[in-house]
Backbone as ProteinMPNN parsed JSONL, in Angstrom:
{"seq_chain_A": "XXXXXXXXXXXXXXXXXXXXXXXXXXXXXXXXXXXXXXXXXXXXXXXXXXXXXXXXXXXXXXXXXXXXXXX", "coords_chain_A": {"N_chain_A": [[0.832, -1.183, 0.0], [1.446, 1.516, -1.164], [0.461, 4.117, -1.332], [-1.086, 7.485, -1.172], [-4.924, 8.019, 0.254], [-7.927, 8.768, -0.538], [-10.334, 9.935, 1.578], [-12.985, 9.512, 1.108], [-12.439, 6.909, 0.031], [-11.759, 5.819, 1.913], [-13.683, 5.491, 3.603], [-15.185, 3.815, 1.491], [-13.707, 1.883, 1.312], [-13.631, 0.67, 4.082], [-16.389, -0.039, 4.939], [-16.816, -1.5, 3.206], [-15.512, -3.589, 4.469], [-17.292, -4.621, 6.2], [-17.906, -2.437, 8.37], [-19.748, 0.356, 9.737], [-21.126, 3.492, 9.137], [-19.679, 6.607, 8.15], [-19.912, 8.038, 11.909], [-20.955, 10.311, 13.596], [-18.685, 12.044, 16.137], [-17.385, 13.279, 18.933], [-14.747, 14.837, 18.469], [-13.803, 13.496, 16.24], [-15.3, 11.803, 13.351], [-16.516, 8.482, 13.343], [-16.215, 5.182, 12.611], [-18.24, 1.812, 12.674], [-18.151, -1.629, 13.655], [-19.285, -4.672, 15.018], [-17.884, -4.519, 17.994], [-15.334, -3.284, 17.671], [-14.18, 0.007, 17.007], [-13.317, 2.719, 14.607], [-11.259, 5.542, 14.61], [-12.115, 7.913, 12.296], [-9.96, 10.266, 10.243], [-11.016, 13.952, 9.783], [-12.926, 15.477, 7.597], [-10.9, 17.573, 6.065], [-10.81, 19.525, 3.803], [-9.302, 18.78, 0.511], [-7.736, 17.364, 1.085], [-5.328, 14.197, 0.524], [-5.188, 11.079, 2.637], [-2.451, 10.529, 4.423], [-0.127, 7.719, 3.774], [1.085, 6.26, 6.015], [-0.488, 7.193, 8.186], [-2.605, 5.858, 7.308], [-1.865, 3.284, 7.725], [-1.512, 3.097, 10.577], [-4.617, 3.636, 11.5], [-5.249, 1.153, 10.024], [-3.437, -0.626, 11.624], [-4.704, -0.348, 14.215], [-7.3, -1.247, 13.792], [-6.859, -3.911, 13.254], [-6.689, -5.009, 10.383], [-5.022, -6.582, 7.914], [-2.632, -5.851, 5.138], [-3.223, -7.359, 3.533], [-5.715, -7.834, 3.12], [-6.897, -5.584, 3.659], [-6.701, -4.662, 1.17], [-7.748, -6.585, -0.671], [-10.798, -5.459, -0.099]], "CA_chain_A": [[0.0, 0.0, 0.0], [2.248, 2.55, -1.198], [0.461, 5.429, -2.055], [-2.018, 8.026, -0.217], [-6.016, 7.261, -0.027], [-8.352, 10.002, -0.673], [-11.375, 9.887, 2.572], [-13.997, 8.732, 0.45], [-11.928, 5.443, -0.752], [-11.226, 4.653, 2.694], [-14.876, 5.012, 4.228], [-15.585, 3.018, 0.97], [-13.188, 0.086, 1.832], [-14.104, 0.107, 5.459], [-18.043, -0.459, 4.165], [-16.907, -3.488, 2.063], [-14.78, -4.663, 5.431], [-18.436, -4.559, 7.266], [-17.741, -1.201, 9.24], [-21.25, 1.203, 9.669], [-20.545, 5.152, 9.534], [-19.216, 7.029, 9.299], [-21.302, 8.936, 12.778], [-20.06, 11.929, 13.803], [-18.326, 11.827, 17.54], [-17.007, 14.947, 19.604], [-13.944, 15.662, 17.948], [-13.653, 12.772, 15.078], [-16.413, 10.396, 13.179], [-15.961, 7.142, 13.45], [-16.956, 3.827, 11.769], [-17.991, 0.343, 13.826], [-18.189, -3.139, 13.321], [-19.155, -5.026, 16.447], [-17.447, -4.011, 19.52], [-14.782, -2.484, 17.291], [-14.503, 1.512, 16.956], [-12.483, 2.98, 14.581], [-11.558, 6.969, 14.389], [-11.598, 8.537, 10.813], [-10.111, 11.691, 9.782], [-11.564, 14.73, 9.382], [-12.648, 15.471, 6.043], [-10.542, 18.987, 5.915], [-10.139, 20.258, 2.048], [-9.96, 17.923, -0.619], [-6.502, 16.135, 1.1], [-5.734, 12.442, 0.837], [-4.725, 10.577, 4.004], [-0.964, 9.834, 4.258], [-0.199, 6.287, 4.164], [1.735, 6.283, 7.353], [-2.185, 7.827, 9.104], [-3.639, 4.469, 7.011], [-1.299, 2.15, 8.367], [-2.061, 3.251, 11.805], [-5.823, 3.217, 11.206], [-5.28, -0.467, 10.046], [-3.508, -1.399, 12.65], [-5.523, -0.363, 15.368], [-8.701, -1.961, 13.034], [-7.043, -5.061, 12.85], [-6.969, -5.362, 9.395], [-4.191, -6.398, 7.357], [-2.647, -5.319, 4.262], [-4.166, -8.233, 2.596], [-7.817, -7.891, 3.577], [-6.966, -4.211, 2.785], [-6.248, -4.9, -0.577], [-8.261, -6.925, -1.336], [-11.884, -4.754, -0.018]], "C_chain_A": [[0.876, 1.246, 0.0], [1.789, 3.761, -1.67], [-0.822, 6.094, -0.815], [-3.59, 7.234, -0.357], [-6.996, 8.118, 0.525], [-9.772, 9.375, 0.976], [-12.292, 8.951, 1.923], [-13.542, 7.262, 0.168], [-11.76, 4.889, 0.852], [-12.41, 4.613, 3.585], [-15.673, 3.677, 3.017], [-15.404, 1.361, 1.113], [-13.741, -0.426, 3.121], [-15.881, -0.492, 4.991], [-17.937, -1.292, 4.114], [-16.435, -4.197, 2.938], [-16.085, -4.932, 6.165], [-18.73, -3.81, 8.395], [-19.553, -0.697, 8.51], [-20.674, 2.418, 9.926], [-20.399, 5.419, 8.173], [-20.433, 8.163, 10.322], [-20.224, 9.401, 13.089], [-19.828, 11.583, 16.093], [-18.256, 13.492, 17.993], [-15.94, 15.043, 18.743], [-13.999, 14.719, 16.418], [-15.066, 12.028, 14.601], [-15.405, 9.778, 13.319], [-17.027, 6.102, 12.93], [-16.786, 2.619, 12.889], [-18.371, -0.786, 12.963], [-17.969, -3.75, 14.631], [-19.111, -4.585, 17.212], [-16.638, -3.325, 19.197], [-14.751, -0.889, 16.816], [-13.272, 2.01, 16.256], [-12.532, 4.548, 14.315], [-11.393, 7.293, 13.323], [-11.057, 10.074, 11.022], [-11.209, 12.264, 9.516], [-11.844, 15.102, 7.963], [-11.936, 17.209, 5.756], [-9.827, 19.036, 4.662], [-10.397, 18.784, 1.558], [-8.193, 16.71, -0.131], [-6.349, 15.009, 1.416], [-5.062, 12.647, 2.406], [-3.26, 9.696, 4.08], [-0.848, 8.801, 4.515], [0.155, 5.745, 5.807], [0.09, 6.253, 8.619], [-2.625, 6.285, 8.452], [-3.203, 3.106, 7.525], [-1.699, 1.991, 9.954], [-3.208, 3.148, 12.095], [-6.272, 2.112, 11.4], [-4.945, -1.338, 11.191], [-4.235, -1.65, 13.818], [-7.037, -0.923, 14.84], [-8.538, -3.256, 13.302], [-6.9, -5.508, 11.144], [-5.88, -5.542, 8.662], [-4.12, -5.933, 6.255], [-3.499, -6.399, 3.379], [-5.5, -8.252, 1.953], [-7.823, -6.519, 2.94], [-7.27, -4.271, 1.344], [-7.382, -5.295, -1.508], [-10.178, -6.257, -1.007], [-11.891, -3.683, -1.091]], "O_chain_A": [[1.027, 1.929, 1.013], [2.519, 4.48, -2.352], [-1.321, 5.452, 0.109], [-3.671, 6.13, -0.897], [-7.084, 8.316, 1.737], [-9.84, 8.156, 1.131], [-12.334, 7.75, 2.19], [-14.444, 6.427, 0.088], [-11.642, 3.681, 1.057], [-12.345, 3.729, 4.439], [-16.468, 2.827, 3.417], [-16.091, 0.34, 1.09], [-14.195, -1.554, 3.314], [-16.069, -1.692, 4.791], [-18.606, -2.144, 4.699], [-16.588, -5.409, 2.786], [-15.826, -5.762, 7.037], [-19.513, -4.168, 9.275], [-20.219, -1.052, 7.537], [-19.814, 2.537, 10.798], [-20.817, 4.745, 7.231], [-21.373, 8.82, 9.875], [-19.032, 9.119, 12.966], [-20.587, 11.109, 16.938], [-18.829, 14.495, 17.567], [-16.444, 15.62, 17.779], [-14.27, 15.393, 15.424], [-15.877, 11.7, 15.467], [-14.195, 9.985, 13.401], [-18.254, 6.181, 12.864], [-15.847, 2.396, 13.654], [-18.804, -0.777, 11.811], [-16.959, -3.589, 15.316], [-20.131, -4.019, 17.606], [-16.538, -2.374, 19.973], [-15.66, -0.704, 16.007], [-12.202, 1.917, 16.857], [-13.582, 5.01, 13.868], [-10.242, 7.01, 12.992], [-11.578, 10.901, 11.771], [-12.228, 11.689, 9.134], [-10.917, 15.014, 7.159], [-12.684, 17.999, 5.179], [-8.658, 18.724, 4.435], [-11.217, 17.94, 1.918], [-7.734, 15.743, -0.738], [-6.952, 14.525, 2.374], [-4.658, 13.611, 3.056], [-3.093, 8.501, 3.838], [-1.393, 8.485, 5.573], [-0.501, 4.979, 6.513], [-0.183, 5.481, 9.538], [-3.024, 5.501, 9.312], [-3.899, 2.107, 7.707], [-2.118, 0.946, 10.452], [-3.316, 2.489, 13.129], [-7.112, 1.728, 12.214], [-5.571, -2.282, 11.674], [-4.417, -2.739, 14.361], [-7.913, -0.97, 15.703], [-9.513, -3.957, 13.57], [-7.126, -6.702, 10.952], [-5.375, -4.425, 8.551], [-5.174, -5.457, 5.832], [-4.39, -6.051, 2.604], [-6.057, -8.523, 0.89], [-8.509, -6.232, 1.958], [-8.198, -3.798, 0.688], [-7.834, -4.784, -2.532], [-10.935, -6.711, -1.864], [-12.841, -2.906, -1.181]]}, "name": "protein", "num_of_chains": 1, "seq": "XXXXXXXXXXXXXXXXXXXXXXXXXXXXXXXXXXXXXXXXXXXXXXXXXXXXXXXXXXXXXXXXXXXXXXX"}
């Protein structure tokens, strides 16, 4: 996963992983699945989400690059 990943593509993938959201919190939305909670960026301007921010995302999701990949 070497490249950025605009907001929209990555509430899209989470969707296809079986995440619900995104609902709006106090400072961040966030998307669930289960018991799991994960925080999204803000949508501020039109900028993607640095891979480094998606890796961290993932990890704390659970989700590998695989599963990534392939949603």
């Amino acid at each position: 996963m070497p490249f950025n990943i605009s907001r929209r593509e990555l509430v899209r993938k989470f969707r296809s992983l079986g995440y619900l959201g995104p609902f709006s919190g106090r400072r961040h939305q966030f998307m669930i699945k289960g018991r799991k909670k994960i925080r999204i960026p803000n949508p501020h301007g039109s900028g993607d989400i640095d891979v480094s921010l998606l890796k961290e995302i993932l990890r704390q999701a659970g989700i590998s690059d695989k599963e990534w990949e392939e949603a």
